[in-house]
N, C-alpha and C positions, 0 to 999 in steps of 0.2 A: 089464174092463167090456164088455158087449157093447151091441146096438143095442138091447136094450127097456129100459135103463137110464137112456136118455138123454131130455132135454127139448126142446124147440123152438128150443133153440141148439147144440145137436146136441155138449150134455156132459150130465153125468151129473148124474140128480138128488140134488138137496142129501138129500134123502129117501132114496133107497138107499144114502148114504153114512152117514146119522144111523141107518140099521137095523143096519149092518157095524158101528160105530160102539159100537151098543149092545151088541150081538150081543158083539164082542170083550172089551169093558169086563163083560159081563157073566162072560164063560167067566174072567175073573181073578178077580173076585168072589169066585164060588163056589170057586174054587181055592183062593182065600186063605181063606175061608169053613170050607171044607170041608163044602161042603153048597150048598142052596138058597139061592142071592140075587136080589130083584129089585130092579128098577130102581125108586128113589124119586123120583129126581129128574135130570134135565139142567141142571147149573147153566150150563155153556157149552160153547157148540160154534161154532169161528170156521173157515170155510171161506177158506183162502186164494191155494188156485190152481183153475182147472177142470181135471175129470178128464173125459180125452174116451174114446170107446170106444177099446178096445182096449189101452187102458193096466193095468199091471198095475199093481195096488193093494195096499198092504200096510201092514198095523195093529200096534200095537204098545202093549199097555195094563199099564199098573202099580198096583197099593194103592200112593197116596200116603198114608194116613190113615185110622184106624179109632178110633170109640168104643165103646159098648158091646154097640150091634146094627147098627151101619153103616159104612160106610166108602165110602171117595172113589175112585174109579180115572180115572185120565188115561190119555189115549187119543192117538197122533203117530200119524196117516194120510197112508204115503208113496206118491207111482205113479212107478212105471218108464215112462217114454215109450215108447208101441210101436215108432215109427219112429226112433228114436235110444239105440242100446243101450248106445253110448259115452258116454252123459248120465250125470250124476247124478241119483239119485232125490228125486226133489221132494217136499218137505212141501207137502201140501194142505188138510189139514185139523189140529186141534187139540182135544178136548176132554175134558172134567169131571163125571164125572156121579155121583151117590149112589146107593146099594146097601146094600136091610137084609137082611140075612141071617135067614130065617122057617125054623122047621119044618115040618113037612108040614102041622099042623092051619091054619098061616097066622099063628101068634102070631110075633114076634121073637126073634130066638134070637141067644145073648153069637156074639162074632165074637172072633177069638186077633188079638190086637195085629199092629200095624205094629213092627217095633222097625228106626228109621232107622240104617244102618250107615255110609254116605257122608256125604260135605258135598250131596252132590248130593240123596240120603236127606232129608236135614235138612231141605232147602230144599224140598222138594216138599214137605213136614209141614207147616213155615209157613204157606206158600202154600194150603193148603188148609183149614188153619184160620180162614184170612183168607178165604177161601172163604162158610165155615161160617159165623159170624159174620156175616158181611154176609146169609147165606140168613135165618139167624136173626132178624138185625133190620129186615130187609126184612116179614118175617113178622107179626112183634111191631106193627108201623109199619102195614101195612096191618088185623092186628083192629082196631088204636087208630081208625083212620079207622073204620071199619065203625061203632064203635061210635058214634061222635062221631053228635050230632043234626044236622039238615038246616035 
């Protein structure tokens, strides 16, 4: 990270990290896609250490979860402390985001399953279905208000 990254407490912004973030989660998408995926959704992004200049930063995203035109990728963003090489590298960030896989014209396009192989597999499929779910009825719960009279 260098110095135009940084904010007025002289770490990095949460913002250039949630672009890395995308940016990554997206390049597994389309991998797993094979093809075009954009971003439909940030369901969560939890920041949990500051990333100061000069720290080197590094992302790591996976398909937890796919249905028929989307799927979920999780995203563990570590930094290497510039000044301490003998550290270990710190988790800083954590996040979740949705991916519909479209063809060129912009329609939806099917996505090749997730097929979970681990216990570790597994549990990230859970986890993201609870995910889902909640996006879902979060959704459902705010029309209902909409429609409700005043």
């Amino acid at each position: 990270m260098t110095a135009v990254d940084v904010n007025l407490y002289g770490t990095v912004h949460g913002g250039v990290l949630m672009k890395f973030v995308d940016d990554v989660a997206g390049a597994a998408a389309a991998r797993h896609s094979g093809g075009t995926a954009v971003t439909a959704a940030i369901d969560e992004i939890v920041f949990s250490e500051a990333v100061r200049v000069g720290d080197l930063v590094h992302a790591y995203a996976q398909v937890n979860w796919t249905g028929q035109t989307s799927m979920e990728a999780g995203v563990r963003v570590m930094a290497e402390r510039w000044d301490s090489a003998e550290e270990a590298p710190v988790r800083v960030a954590t996040a979740y985001l949705v991916f519909v896989g479209v063809e060129v014209g912009g329609a939806p396009r099917p996505v090749r399953p997730v097929l979970p192989e681990t216990p570790e597999d597994e549990r990230r499929w859970r986890e993201a279905e609870i995910r889902r779910e909640h996006r879902l009825a979060r959704r459902r719960a705010i029309q209902a208000a909409r429609r409700e009279p005043r």
